[in-house]
Steps between C-alpha positions, in 0.01 A plus 500: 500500500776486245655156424864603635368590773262196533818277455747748609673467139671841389592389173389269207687364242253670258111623466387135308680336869338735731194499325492048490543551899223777521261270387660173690455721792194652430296178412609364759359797741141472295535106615548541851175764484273244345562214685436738817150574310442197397544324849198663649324281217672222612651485151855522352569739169531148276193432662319782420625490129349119439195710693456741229654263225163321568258780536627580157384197319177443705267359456719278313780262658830536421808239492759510748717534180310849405510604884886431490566643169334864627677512799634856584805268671563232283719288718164455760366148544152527301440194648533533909419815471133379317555246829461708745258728357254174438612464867310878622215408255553753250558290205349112356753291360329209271616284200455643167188317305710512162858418643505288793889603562397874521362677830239737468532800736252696614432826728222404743205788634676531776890585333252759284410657848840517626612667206238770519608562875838511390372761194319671740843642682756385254466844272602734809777284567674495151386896512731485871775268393620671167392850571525632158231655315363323121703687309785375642387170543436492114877620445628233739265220319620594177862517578468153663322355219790597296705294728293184446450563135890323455399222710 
């Protein structure tokens, strides 16, 4: 569906203003379908991100700074979200040997399981949600990383 109609908007003041909106609008559409996904996991989308965050540097811990600092949404709570995911058992949370002020994160066998349940489904569901084919996808990515290049 078009954005005017979306927001029932005829007019915008130009293409850069319609096109900020598009993608306040449409990120916020992609949200709402993750979180739906994600709650058969029992998991939020932050969750899931400190999830794969983890599964990235595994075996190896990670800080809470690190986990924070690759954050798709950097205004999450690294911390309660790191909380509540030590809370489900699928992630330790101990002192760090060489800096006692540092946490050291990391994903336990079971968050690895979850994840590959989620991976399992997860493709068809991206495939569903954007419905575009990989040569537009690579258009759209490269367009976007323009965007965040001046950022």
């Amino acid at each position: 569906m078009k954005l005017e109609d979306s927001i029932k908007q005829s007019r915008f003041k130009t293409e850069h203003h319609k096109l900020l909106l598009n993608l306040i609008y449409t990120a916020g559409l992609v949200s709402a379908q993750q979180a739906r996904f994600f709650k058969a996991f029992d998991l939020s989308n932050q969750q899931y991100n400190v999830l794969r965050i983890l599964r990235g540097q595994h075996p190896n811990p990670a800080s809470v700074g690190l986990v924070q600092e690759r954050m798709l949404d950097q205004m999450s709570n690294a911390s309660r979200l790191i909380d509540k995911l030590k809370a489900k058992k699928l992630l330790t949370r101990r002192e760090c040997k060489e800096d006692r002020r540092q946490m050291d994160v990391m994903i336990t066998d079971e968050g690895l399981k979850l994840l590959e349940r989620i991976d399992e489904t997860f493709g068809t569901f991206e495939n569903t949600l954007l419905g575009i084919d990989e040569k537009d996808a690579k258009v759209l990515n490269d367009l976007l990383d323009r965007l965040t290049e001046k950022n």
